[in-house]
C-alpha positions as CSV (number, residue, x, y, z in Angstrom):
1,X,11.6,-3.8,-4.5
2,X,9.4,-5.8,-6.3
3,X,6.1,-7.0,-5.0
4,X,5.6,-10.7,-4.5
5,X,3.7,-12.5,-7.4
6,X,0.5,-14.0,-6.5
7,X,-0.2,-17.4,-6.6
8,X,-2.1,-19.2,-9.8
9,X,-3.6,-22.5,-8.8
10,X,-2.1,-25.1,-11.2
11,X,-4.3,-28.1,-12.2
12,X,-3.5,-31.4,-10.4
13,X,-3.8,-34.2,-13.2
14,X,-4.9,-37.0,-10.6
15,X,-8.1,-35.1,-10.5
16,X,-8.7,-33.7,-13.8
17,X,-12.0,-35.5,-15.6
18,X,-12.6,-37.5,-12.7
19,X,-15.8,-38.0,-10.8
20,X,-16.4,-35.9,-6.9
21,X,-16.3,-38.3,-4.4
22,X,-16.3,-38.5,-0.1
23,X,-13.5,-39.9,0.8
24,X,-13.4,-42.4,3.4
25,X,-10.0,-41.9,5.5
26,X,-10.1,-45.4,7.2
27,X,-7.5,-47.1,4.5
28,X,-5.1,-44.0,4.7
29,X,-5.5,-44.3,8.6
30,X,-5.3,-48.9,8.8
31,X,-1.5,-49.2,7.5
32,X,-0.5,-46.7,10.4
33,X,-2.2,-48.8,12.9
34,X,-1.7,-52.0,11.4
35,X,2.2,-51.1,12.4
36,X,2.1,-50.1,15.6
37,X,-0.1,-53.1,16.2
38,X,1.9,-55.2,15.3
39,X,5.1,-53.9,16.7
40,X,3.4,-53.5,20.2
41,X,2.5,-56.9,20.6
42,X,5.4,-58.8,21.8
43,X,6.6,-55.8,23.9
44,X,6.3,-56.7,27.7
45,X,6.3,-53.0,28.5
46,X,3.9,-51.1,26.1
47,X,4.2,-47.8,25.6
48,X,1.3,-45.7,27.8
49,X,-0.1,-42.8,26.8
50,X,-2.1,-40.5,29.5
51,X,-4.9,-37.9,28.2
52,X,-5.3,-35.3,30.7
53,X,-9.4,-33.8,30.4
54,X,-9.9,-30.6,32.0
55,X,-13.1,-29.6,30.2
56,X,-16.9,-30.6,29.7
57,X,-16.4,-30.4,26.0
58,X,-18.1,-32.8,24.2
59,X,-15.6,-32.9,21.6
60,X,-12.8,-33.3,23.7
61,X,-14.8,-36.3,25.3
62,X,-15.4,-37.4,22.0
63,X,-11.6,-37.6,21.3
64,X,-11.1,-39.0,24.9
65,X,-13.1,-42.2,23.7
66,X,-11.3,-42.6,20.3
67,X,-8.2,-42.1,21.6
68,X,-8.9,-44.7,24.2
69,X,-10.5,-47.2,21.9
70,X,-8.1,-46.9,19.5
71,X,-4.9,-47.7,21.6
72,X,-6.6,-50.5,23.3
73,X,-6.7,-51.9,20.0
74,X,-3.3,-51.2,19.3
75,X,-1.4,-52.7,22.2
76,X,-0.7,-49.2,23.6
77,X,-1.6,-48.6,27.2
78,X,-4.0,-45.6,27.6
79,X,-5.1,-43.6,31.0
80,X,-7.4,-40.7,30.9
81,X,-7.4,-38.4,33.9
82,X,-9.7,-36.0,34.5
83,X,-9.3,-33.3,36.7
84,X,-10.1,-29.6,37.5
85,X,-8.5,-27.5,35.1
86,X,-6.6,-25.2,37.9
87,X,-5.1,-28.9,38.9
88,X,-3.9,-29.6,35.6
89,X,-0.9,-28.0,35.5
90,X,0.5,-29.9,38.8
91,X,-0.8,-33.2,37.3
92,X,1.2,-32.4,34.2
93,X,4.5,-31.7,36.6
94,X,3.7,-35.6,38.2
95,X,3.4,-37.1,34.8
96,X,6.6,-35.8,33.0
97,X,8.6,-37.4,36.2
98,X,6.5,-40.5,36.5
99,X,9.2,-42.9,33.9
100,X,6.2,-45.4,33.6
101,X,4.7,-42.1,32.0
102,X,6.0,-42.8,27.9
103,X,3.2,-39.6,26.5
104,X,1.3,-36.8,27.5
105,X,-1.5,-34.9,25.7
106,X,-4.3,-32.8,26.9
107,X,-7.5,-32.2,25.1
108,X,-8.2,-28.6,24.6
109,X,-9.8,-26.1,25.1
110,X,-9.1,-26.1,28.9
111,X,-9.1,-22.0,29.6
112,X,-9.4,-21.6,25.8
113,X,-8.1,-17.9,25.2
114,X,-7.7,-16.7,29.0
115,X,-4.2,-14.9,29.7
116,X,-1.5,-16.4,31.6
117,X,0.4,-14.8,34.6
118,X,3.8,-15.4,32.6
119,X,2.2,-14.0,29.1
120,X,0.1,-15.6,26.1
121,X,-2.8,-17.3,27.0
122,X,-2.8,-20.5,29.6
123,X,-3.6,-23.2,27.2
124,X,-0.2,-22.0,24.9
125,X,1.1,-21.8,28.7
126,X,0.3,-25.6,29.6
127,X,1.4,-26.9,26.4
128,X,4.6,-25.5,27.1
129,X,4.2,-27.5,30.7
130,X,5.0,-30.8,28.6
131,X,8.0,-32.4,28.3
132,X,9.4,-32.8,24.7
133,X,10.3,-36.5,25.5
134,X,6.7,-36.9,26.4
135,X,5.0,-34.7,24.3
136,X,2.8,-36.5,21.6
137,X,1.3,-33.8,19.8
138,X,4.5,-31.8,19.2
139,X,3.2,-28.0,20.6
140,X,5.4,-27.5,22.8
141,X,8.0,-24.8,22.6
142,X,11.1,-26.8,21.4
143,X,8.4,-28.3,18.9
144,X,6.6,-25.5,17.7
145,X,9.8,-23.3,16.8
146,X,11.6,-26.8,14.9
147,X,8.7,-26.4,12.9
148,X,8.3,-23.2,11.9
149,X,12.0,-22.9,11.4
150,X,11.8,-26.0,9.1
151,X,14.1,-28.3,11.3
152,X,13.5,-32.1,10.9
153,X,15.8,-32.7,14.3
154,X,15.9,-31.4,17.5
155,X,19.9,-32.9,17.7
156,X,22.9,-31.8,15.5
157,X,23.6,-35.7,15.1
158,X,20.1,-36.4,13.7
159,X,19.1,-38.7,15.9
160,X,16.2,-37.3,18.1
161,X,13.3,-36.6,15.6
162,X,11.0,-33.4,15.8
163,X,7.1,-34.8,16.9
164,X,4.9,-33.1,14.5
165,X,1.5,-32.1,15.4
166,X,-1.4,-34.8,15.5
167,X,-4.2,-33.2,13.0
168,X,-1.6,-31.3,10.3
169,X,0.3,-34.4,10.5
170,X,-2.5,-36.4,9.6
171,X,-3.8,-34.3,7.0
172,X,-0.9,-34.2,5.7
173,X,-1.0,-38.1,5.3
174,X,-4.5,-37.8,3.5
175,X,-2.9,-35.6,1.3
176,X,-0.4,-38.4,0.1
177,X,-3.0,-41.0,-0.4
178,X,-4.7,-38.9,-2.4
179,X,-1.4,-38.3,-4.5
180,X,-1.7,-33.8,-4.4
181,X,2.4,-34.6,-3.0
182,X,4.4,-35.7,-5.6
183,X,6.7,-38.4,-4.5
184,X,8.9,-37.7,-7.8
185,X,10.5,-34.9,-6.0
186,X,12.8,-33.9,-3.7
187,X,11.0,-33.4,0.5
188,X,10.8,-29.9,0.7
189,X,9.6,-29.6,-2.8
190,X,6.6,-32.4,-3.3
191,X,3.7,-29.6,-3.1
192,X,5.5,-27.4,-5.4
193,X,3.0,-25.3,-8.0
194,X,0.0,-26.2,-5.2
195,X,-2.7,-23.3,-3.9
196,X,-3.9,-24.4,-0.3
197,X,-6.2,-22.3,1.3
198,X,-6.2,-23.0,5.2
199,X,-9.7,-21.3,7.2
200,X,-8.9,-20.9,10.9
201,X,-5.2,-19.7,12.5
202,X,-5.3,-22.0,15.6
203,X,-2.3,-22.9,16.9
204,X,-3.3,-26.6,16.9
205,X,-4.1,-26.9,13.8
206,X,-3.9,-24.2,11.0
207,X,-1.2,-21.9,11.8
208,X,1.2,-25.1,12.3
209,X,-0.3,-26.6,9.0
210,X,0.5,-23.6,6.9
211,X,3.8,-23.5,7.9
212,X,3.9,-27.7,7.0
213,X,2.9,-27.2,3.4
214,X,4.8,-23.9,2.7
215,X,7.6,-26.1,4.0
216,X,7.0,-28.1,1.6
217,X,6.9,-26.2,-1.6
218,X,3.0,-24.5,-1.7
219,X,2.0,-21.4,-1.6
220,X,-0.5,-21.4,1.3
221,X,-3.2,-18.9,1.9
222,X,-4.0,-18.7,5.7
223,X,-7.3,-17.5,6.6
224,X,-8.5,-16.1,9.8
225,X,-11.4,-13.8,11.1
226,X,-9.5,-10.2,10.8
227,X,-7.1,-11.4,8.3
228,X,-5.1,-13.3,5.1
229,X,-2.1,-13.9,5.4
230,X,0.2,-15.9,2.3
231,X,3.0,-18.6,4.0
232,X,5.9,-18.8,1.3
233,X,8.9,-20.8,2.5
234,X,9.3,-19.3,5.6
235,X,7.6,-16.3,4.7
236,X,4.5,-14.5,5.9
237,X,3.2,-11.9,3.3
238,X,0.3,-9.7,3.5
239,X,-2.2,-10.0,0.5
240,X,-5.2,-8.4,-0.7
241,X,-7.1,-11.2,-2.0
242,X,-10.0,-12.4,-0.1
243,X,-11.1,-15.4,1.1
244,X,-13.0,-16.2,-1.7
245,X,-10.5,-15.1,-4.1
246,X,-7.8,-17.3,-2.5
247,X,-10.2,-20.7,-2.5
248,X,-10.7,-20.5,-6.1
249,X,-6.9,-20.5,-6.5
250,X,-6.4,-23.7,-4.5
251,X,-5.9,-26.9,-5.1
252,X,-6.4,-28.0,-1.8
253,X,-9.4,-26.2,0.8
254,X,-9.4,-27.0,4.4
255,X,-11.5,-25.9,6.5
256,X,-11.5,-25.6,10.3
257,X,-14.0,-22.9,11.8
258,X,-15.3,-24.9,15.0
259,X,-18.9,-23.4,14.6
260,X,-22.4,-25.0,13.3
261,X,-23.0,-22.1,12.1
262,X,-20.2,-21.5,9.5
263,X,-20.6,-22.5,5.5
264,X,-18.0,-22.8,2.9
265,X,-19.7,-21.9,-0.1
266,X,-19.5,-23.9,-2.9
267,X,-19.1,-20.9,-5.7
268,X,-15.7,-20.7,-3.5
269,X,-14.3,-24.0,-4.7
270,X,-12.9,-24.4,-8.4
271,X,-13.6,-28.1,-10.3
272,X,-10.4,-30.0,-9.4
273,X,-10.2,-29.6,-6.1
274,X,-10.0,-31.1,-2.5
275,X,-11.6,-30.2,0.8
276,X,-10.8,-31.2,4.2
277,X,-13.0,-30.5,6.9
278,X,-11.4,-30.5,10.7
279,X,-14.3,-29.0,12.4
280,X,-16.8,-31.1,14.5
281,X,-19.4,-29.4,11.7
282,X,-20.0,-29.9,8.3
283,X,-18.7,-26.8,6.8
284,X,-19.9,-27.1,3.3
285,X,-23.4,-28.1,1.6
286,X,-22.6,-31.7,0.1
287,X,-24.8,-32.3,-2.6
288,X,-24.1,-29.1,-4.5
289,X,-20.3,-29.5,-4.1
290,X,-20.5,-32.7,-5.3
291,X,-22.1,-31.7,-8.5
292,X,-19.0,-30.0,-9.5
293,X,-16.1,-31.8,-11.2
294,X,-13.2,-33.5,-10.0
295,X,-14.3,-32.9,-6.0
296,X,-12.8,-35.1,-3.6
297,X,-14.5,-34.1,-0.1
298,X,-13.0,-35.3,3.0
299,X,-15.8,-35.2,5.4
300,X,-13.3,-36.0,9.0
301,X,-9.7,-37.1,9.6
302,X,-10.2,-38.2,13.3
303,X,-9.0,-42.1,12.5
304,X,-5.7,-40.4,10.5
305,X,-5.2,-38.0,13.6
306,X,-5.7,-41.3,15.9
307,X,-3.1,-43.1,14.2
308,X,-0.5,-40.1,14.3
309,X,-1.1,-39.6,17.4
310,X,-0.2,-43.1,18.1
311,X,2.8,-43.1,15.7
312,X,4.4,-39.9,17.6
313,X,3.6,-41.9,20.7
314,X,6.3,-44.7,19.0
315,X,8.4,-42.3,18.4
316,X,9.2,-41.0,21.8
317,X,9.0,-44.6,22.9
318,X,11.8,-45.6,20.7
319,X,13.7,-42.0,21.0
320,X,14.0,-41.8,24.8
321,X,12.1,-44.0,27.0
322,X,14.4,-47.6,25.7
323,X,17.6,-48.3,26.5
């Protein structure tokens, strides 16, 4: 059997001879909201949203706030509730029956990679505790395995739409603004010829990611700290490049390693290409990757995430909480 060719990063012509540049994602993120605004405001029941904190994580907190602004904004009715995190999964129970209840999300980590009693670790555990009618960042079970199986539908009639998760989603969405999907072709096929390397498995954000963008068409390299893995349509296939080696095949970079501490290097990253950065740190040095060519650096996507995380919120709304 033949092994499976490695992937040649191919030369996106929307950034060929142009200048670097940090992108700011506020316009990709304002349309999103703009919508949901607008369609919330005549609504005598808005939707409501409850965050559950179970942390002192001041990331998480941060998030708490944004989320909170953000929906106030937006005509969406928002609750945070903080509680112990041994409580949490008996607070979740109450608000998947509680119909004035329309979403639920928690902001991790709450035991971050501590077993369960019933197997995997209790943070996989509790995101299995949501209901899929109430669940807006698409990880639970039903969810996660729609998505990895590429399934666009949780119903044979088509009419229930998987929830996607909040940050891939979202990044996904910067992607399109910045035109690396091409809207020419067929979904499933729109990242076609595309290199991504992906730094950090989570199951939040980059394992479900990879399987997004292999879904639809690239060749995605997914980096962790013992390991590379290659995602090809519905494929996972051991490689021996390394990291470096993978980055200067892409097209597209993100990284996601949640520590101060951690540097892309620039001498990873090939003219031509974009970055993402979905830690809390800056990952890369900014002046010297801006000197290369054709660099588009995308510094956060927290407003994009916001604004998916509202949309999903619709969603369900409109899916199973109207008549």
């Amino acid at each position: 059997m033949n092994p499976e060719p490695e992937p040649k990063k191919q030369k996106t012509s929307e950034f060929d001879e142009q200048e670097s540049y940090k992108f700011n994602v506020t316009p990709c993120a304002k349309p999103f909201r703009d919508e949901i605004r607008a369609i919330n405001e005549s609504k005598a029941v808005k939707p409501k949203l409850v965050g559950f904190l179970a942390n002192d994580d001041p990331s998480a907190k941060a998030y708490a706030r944004w989320t909170g602004n953000a929906c106030k904004k937006d005509n969406i009715d928002f609750e945070l509730r903080e509680c112990d995190k041994l409580e949490l999964e008996d607070r979740l129970k109450q608000a998947n029956e509680d119909p004035n209840v329309h979403g639920i999300m928690i902001y991790y980590p709450v035991f971050g990679s501590l077993p369960s009693f019933f197997g995997g670790s209790m943070d996989n555990y509790l995101r299995d505790c949501i209901s899929p009618q109430k669940d807006v960042e698409g990880l639970c079970h039903e969810y996660r395995q729609a998505l990895y199986h590429n399934e666009r539908f949780l119903d044979a009639s088509k009419t229930k739409k998987c929830i996607l998760p909040c940050t891939p989603l979202a990044i996904i969405k910067i992607l399109e603004h910045l035109k690396v999907y091409e809207p020419s072709l067929p979904v499933g096929e729109r990242l076609s010829g595309k290199v991504v390397t992906i730094i950090n498995r989570s199951e939040i954000v980059g394992h479900p990611l990879a399987a997004m963008m292999a879904n639809d068409g690239a060749d995605v390299y997914s980096v962790d700290i013992d390991s590379i893995f290659l995602f090809r349509r519905g494929k996972l296939i051991a490689t021996t490049d390394t990291k470096e080696q993978a980055c200067l095949k892409s097209n597209v970079i993100i990284a996601g390693v949640p520590s101060k501490n951690y540097q892309l290097s620039s001498d990873c990253v090939s003219d031509n290409t974009v970055i993402v950065n979905v830690s809390p740190f800056k990952c890369v040095d900014e002046e010297t990757l801006l000197k290369k060519k054709g660099i588009v650096w995308v510094p956060s996507v927290g407003k994009v995430t916001v604004s998916m995380l509202e949309r999903n919120l619709e969603r369900l709304y409109l899916q199973y909480h109207t008549k």
